[in-house]
N, C-alpha and C positions, 0 to 999 in steps of 0.2 A: 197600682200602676202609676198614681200619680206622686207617690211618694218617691216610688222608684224614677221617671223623670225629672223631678227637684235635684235627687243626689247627682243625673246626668250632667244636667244644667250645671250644677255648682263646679263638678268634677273638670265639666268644658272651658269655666269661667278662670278656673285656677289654675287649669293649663296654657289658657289664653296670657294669662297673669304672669307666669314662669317665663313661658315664650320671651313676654315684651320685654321682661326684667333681663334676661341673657344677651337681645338685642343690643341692649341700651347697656348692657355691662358691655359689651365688645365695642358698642362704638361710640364709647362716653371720651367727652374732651379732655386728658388729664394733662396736668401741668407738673414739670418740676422746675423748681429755682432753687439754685446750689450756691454760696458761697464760700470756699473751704481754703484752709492757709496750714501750713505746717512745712517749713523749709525742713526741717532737722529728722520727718519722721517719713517712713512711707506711706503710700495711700493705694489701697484697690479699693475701685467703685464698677458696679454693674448695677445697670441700668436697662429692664427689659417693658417695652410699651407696643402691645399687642390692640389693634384699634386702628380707628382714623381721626385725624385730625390732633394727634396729642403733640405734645411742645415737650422739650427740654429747654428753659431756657428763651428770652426773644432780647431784639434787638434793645426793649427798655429794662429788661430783669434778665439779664444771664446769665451764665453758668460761668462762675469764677473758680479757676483752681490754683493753688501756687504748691508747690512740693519739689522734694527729688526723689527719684525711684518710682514712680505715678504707673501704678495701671489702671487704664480707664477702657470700660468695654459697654458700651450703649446699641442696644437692638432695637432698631423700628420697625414692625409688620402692621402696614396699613399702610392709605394712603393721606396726602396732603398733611404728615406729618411734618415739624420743624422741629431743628438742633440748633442752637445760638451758643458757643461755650467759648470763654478766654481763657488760657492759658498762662497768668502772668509770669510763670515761672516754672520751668519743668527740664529740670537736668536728667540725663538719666530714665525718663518717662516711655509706654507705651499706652497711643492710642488706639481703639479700634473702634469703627464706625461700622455697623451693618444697615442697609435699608434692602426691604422688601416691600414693593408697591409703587403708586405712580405718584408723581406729583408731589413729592418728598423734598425739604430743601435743608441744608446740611452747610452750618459756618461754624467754623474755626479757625481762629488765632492762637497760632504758639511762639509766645518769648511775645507778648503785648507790652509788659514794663519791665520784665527781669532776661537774666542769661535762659537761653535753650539749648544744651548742649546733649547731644547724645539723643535725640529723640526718634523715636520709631511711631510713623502711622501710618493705617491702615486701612484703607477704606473698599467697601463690596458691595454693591448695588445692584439689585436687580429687580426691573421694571423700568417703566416709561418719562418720560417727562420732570428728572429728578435734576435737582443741581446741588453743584458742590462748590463751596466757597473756602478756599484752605489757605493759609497765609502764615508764614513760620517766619521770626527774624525780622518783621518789616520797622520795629519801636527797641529792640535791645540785639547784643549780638549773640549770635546760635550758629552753632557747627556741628559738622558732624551729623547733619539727617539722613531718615531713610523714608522713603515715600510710595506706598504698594495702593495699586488702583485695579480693582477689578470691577469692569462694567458690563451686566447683562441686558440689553433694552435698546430700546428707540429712544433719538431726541434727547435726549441727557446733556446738561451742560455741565462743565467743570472748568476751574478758575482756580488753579493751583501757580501760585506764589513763593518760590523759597529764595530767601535774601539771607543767602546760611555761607557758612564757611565750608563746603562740599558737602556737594548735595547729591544725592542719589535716587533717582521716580525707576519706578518699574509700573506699565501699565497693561493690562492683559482688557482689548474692549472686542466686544463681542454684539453688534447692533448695528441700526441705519439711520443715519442722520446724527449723529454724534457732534456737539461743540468742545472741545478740549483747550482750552487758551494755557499755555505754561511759560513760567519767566522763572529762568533761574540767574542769580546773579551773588556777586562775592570773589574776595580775590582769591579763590582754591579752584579745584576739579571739581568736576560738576558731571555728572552723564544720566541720560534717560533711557530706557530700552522700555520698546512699545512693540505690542505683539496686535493689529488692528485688522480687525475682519469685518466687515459691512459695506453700504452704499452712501452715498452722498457723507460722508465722515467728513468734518472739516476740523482741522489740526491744526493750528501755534503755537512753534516752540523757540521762545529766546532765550538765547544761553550768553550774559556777557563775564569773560574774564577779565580782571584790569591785571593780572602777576603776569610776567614775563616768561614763567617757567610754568604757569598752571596747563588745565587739559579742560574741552570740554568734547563730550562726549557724547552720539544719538547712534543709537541703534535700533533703527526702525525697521519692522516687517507688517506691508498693509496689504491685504489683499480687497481691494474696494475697486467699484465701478461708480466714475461722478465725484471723487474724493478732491478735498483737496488738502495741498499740505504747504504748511511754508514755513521754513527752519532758518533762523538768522544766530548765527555765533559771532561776535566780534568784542572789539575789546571796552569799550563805551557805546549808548546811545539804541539801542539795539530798541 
């Protein structure tokens, strides 16, 4: 009998053991830091971080990439993860950004010292409390964007920036309390089309044209109570 409760005991102990160990594997802090350069070749990279609190990347060690043809596809499921990644160079590139969970913060720069021409991102969030910091064209010139926003959640802020040679946002937000700041600017066409469903949503969108013959372009559907929205197009200063 007493032999047989020893084997209990040990059997409990190394259950207990397994347990802690899957815990602490699910919510261990992982880090990556990338510096990657190749103008002449192309590059897929995926990147998958299941957890809370892991980094791609921060504002003292980040995520550098220079190429053309670039697919880049990073998943975050957890929360109070971070993404920090520059772009110095990306013709021809797609990005995709996914976050799952609250409290997620998400920065990228495309075209930080080189041309960004042709670039596609993508970003999809769902949860609370997340923000996104996107900035295309603001250090070299980039044309020709595409920019797709899907947001499921409360409270979400986004800070999307494109200083591109025509630029194009498609947003699909789905939540209450939403922050969305956007400035598009460059002397081409420019349009946003935003699909917004929730309460208290608060929406800016500046679109400046300096061409004589350019276009800019919103096509908003919101269905909200307590929203607010304020759209300024003009040709400087906005």
């Amino acid at each position: 009998m007493q032999a047989l409760m020893i084997k209990w005991l040990v059997g409990y102990v190394l259950f207990l053991y397994s347990m802690a160990y899957a815990v602490s594997a699910y919510s261990a802090n992982n880090s990556i830091y990338i510096t990657q350069s190749g103008s002449s070749s192309a590059l897929t990279m995926n990147i998958d971080q299941i957890g809370n609190s892991n980094v791609v990347g921060t504002s003292q060690a980040r995520v550098s990439l220079t190429g053309t043809s670039m697919t880049v596809d990073v998943d975050q499921v957890g929360d109070s993860n971070v993404i920090a990644a520059t772009v110095a160079q990306g013709n021809s590139s797609s990005f995709t950004l996914t976050s799952t969970g609250d409290s997620n913060t998400q920065t990228l720069a495309v075209g930080a010292t080189g041309d960004a021409q042709g670039s596609d991102f993508d970003f999809a969030a769902t949860g609370d409390s997340n923000v996104l910091v996107y900035t295309q064209g603001a250090a070299a010139t980039a044309t020709s964007s595409n920019t797709d926003i899907v947001i499921a959640g409360t409270s979400n802020n986004l800070n999307i920036t494109n200083e591109v040679v025509g630029a194009t946002n498609n947003w699909d937000v789905d939540g209450d309390s939403n922050d969305i700041d956007t400035t598009q600017t460059g002397n081409a066409n420019h349009s946003i089309t935003a699909d917004i469903t929730g309460n208290t949503n608060n929406i800016d969108i500046d679109q400046t044209n300096s061409g004589g013959s350019t276009s800019a372009i919103v096509d908003l559907v919101a269905i909200t109570t307590g929203g607010v929205i304020d759209i300024d197009q003009c040709t400087s200063g906005c």
